[in-house]
C-alpha positions in Angstrom: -194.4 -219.2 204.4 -194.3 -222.2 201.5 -193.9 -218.9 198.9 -190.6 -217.5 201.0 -189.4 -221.2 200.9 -189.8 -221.4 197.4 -188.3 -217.6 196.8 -185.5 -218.8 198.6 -185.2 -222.2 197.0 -184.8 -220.5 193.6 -182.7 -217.9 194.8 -179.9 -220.5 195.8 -180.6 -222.1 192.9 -179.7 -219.3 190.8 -176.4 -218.5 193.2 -175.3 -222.6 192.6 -175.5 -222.1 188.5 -173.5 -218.7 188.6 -171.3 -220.1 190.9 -170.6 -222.5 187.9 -170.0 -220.2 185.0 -168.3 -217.9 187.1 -165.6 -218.2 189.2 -164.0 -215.9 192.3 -163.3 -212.4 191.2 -165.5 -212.4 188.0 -164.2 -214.8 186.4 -165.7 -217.6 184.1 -164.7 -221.2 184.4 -163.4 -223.4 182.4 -166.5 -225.6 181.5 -167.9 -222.1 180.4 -165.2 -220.6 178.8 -165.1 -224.3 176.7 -168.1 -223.8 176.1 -168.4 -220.0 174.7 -165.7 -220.3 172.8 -165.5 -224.1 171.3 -166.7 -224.3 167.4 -167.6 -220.5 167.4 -166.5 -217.4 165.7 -166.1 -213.9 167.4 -165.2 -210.5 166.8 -162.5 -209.0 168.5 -160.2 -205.9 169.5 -156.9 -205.8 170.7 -157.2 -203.1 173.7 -153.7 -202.5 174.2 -152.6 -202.5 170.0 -155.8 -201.3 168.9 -156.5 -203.7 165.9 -160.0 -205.5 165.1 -160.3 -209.0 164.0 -162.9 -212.1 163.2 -161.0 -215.3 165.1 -162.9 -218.8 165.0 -161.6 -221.1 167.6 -162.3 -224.7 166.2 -163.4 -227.3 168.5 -160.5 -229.4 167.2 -158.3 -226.9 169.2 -157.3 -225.0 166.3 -157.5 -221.0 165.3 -157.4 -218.4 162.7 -157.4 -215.0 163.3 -158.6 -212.9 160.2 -157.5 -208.8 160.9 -159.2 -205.9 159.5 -155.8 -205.3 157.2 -156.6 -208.7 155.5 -154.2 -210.9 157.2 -154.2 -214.2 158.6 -153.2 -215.5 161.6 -153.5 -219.2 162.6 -152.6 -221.4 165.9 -153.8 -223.7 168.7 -156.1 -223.0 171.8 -157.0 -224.7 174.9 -158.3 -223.8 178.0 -156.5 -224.6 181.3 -158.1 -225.9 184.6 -158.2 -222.2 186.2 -160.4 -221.2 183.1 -157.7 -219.3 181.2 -158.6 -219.0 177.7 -154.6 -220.0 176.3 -153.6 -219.3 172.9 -150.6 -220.2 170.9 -149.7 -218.4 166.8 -148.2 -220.9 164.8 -145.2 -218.3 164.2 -144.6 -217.4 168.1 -143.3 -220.2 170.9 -145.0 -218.5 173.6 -148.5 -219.1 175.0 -150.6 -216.9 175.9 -153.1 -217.5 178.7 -155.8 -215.0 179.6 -158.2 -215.2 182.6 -162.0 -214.6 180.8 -164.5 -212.3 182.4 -168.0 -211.9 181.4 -169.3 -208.2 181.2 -172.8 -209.7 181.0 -173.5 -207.9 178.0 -172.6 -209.7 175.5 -169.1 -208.9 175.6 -166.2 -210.7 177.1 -162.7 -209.4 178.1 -159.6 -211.6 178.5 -157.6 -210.2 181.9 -153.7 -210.0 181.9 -152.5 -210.7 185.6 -149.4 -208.7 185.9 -146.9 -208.3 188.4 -148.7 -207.2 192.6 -151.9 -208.9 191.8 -152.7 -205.6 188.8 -154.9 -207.0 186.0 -154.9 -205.4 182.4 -157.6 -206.1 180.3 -156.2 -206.9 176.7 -158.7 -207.9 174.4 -162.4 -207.3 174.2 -164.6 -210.2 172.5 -168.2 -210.3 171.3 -170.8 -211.6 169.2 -169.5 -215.4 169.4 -171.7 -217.3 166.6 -171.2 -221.1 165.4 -169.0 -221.5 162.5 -166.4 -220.2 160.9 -167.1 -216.6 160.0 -163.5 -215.7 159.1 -163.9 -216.3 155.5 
C-alpha cells in the first residue's frame, strides 16, 4: 500500500510540473516559453515560405535573424501572458504573436490561430543554445 501511495504521489507530481510548462491544448506557457527562448540562439524554418535561419532572442528583448541567403534581420520580442511568443522586425509595424507548442523532441513549432478556431503551424524551431550563434 505505502509503494501505490508513493507511485501515486509522484505521478501527480509529475502532472503538476507539466501542467506548468504546458498549457491547454499543447501549449507552453509563458514562464516556459521565457525561459526556452530568453538569451538563446535557435535554428529555424519558415514552414509556410520555406527559408532557414539562425535567430538569437536577447534577454534584453531584442533579435536578429541571420537567413541562409546572408541577410539580416533585427527586432524586439516579448512574450504575452497567454504564452505567445510575439515578435516585431524593425522594418514592419505589425507584431506577430505565435502560440509555442513543444513537439517533445527537441523541436518547437509556433501555431497561427486563424479564423473558426484552425491553427497553422508557421515556423519550426530547434536546437536553442545560449549565446549568440548568429555571427
Amino acid at each position: 500500500m505505502k509503494n501505490t501511495k508513493t507511485v501515486l504521489a509522484l505521478a501527480l507530481a509529475g502532472l503538476i510540473s507539466v501542467s506548468n510548462a504546458v498549457l491547454a491544448g499543447g501549449f507552453m506557457s509563458a514562464d516556459a516559453v521565457t525561459k526556452l527562448f530568453s538569451g538563446k540562439t535557435a535554428n529555424g524554418h519558415n514552414l509556410k515560405k520555406g527559408f532557414s535561419y539562425k535567430v538569437y532572442f536577447n534577454a534584453n528583448g531584442k533579435f536578429v535573424q541571420a537567413r541562409n541567403d546572408g541577410s539580416r534581420l533585427n527586432g524586439t520580442w516579448r512574450v504575452k501572458g497567454n504564452g505567445a511568443h510575439c515578435i516585431q522586425f524593425s522594418h514592419k509595424n505589425r507584431e506577430f504573436c505565435r502560440k509555442v507548442r513543444d513537439d517533445g523532441n527537441g523541436t518547437y513549432i509556433k501555431v497561427k490561430k486563424k479564423g473558426f478556431g484552425k491553427k497553422v503551424d508557421v515556423v519550426k524551431l530547434w536546437n536553442f543554445v545560449p549565446g549568440d550563434k548568429t555571427k
